[in-house]
C-alpha positions in Angstrom: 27.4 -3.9 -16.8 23.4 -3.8 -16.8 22.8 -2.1 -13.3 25.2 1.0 -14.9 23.0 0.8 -18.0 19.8 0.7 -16.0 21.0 4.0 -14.0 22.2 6.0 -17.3 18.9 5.1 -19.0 16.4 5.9 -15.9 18.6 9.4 -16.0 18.5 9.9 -19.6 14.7 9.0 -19.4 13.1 11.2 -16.9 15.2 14.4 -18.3 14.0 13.3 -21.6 10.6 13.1 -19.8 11.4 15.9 -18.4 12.1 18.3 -21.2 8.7 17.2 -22.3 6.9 18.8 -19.4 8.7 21.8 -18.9 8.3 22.0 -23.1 4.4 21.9 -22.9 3.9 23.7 -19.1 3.2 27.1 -20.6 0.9 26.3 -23.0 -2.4 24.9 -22.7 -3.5 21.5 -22.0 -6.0 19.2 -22.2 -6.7 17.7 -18.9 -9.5 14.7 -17.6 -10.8 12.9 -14.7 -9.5 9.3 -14.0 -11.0 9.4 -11.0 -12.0 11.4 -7.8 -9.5 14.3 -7.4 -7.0 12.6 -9.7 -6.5 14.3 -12.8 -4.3 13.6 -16.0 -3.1 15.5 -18.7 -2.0 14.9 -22.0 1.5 16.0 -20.6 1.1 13.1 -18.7 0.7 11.1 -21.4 3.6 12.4 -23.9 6.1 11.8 -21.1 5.1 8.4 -20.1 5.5 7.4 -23.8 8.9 9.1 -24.2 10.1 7.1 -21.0 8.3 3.3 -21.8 9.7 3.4 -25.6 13.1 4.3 -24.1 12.9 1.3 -21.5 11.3 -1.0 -23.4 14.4 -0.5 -26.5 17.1 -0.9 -23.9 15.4 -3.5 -21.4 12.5 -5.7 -23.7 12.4 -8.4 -20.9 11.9 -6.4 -17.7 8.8 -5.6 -16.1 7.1 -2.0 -16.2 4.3 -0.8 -13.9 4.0 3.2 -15.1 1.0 5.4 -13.3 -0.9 6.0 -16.9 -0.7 3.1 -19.1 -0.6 0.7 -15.7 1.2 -2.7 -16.4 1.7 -6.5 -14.3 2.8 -7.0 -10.8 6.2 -6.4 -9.3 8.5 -9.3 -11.4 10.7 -11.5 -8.9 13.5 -10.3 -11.8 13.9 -6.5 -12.6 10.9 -4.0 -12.5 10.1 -0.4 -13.3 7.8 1.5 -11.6 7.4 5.3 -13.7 5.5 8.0 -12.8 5.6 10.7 -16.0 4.6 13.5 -14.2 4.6 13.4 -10.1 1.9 16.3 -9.0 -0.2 16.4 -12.3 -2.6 18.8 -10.4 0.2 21.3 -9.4 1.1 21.3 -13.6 -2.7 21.6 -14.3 -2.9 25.1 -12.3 0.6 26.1 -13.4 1.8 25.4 -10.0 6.0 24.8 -10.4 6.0 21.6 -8.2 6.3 18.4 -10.2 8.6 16.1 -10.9 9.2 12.6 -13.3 10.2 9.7 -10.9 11.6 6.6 -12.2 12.5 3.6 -9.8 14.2 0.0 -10.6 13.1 -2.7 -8.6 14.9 -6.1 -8.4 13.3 -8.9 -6.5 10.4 -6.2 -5.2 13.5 -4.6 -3.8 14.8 -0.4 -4.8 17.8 -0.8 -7.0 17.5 2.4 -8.6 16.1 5.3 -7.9 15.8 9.0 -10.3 13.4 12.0 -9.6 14.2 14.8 -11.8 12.5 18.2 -11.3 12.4 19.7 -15.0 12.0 23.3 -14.3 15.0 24.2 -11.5 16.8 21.4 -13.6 17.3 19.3 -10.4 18.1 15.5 -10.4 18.4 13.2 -7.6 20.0 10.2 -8.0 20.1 7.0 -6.0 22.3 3.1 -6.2 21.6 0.4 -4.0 24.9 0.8 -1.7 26.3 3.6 -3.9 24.9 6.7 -2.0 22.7 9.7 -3.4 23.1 12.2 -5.3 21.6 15.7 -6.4 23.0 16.9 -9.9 26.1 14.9 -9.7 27.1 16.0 -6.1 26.6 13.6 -3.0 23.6 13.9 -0.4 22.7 13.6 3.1 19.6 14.0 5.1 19.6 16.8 7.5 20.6 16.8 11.4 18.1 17.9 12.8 17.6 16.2 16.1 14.5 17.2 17.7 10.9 17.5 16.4 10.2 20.8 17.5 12.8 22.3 15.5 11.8 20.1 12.5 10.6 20.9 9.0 8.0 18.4 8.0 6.2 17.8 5.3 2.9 15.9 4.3 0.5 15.4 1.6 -3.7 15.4 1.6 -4.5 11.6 -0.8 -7.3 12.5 -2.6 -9.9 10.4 -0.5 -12.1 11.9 1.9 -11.3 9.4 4.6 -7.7 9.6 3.9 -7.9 13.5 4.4 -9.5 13.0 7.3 -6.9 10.8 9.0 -4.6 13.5 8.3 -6.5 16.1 9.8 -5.7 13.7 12.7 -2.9 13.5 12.8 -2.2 16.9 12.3 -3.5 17.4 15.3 -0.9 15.9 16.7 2.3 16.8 14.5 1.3 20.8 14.7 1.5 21.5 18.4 5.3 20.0 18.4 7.2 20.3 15.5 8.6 23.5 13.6 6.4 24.0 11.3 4.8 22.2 8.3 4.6 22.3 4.1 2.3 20.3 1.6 4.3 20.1 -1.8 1.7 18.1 -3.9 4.2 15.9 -5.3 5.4 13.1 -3.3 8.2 11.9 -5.0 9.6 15.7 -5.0 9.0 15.6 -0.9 10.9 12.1 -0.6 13.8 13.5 -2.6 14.1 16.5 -0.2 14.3 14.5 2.9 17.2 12.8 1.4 18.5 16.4 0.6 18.1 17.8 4.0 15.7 20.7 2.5 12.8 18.8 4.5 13.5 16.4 8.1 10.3 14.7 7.6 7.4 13.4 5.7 4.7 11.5 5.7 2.2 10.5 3.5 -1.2 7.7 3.7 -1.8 6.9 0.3 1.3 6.4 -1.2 1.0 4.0 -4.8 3.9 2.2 -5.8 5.8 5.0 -8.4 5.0 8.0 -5.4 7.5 5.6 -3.5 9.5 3.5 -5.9 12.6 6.0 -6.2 12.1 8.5 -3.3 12.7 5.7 -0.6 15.6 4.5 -2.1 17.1 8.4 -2.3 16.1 9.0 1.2 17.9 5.5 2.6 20.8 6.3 0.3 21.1 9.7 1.8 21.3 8.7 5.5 17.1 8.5 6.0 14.5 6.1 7.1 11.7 5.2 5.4 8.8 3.0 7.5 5.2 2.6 7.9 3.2 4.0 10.6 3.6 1.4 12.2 7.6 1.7 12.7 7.9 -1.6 10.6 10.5 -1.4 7.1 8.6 0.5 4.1 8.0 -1.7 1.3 6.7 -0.5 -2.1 2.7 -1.1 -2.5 2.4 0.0 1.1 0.2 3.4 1.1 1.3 4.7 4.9 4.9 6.2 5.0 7.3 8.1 7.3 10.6 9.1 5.7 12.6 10.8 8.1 16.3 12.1 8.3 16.9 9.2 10.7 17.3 11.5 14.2 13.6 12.2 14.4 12.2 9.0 13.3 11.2 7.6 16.3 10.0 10.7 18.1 7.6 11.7 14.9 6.4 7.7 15.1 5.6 8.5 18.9 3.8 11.8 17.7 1.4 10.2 15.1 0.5 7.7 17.1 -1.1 10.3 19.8 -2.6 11.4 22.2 -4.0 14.5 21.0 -2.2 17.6 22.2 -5.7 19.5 22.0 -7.9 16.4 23.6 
């Protein structure tokens, strides 16, 4: 059946991808500037090529949009949206956070979803209507029921505007909820939501292979994954909440003010 060969090929590709990273993290790199605060490495690189030449052998017909080397549109038939190396600016200061993130889309829609994290060996595995997993074993979101006990986590977006919407809203989120983490890898964040290791996250300026797999894991897992403004999280849309489900709408209500502080 194709969807079971999709799912063994988007595992065996991003630990193939994988094994790439974590081959090349402790030596040196050559990193560049593709834009402002967005790096890219030839790490980057090397795993995108191990995963495209592994799709494209298996699945010559289907779509690919990957972060690097770019690609179409999402295909009304079966798409994958790759990101080689999730948190490229973690890996170029040798900071352990990254992951390779490997979504399935069919008809714009999560079929498939895969985030591997190569150095603690960690993969979390999503199927339309078939639950999620981490290393084989099945997931759920965390029950957390309240905000103010909550972990949540967030990210920065490398625009200055963006940053400054999220100094915003931290204004908001800090007075009332646990406590807070940035990971600097989004895909990594979305996959622990669906883990229960963080109860929230949200994110501004989300492209479509930060999102592709995570939102599946997190749904898969129990979660919820919507825009800011509480409608249904599509991929392509850069605002996101992804939530354990309990503290969905009370984190919405949060974000949206008024300022604890004003």
């Amino acid at each position: 059946m194709e969807r079971i060969r999709m799912l063994q090929t988007a595992v065996e590709a991003a630990r193939r991808a994988g094994r790439v990273l974590a081959e090349r993290y402790p030596a040196g790199r050559s990193v560049s500037v593709k834009g402002y605060r967005d790096l890219v490495t030839d790490a980057d690189t090397a795993a995108e090529a191990v995963i495209l030449d592994l799709i494209r052998a298996r699945f010559p017909d289907h779509t690919i949009i990957s972060e690097e080397a770019g690609g179409g549109e999402i295909s009304s038939g079966y798409t994958w949206v790759v990101d080689p190396l999730d948190g490229t600016t973690n890996y170029a200061h040798r900071h352990p956070v990254f992951a390779v993130s490997i979504g399935v889309l069919e008809r714009g829609e999560p079929l498939i979803g895969v985030i591997h994290d190569p150095l603690r060996d960690q993969t979390f595995v999503a199927e339309r209507g078939g639950g999620a997993r981490f290393n084989g074993a099945p997931m759920h979101v965390s029950r957390v029921a309240g905000l103010r006990d909550a972990l949540v986590g967030l990210d920065w977006g490398h625009a200055d505007e963006v940053r400054e919407r999220i100094l915003v809203y931290l204004h908001r989120v800090v007075p009332r909820c646990g406590t807070l983490r940035v990971l600097g890898s989004a895909t990594l964040a979305l996959a622990y939501v669906g883990a229960g290791w963080l109860d929230a996250y949200f994110h501004l300026a989300l492209q479509p292979w930060d999102a592709a797999a995570g939102m599946l894991i997190v749904a898969e897992a129990g979660g919820r994954c919507g825009t800011l403004e509480g409608e249904h999280y599509r991929v392509g849309v850069p605002g996101c909440v992804a939530t354990n489900g309990f503290i969905h709408e009370e984190l919405l209500a949060v974000l949206r003010g008024p300022d604890v502080f004003a």
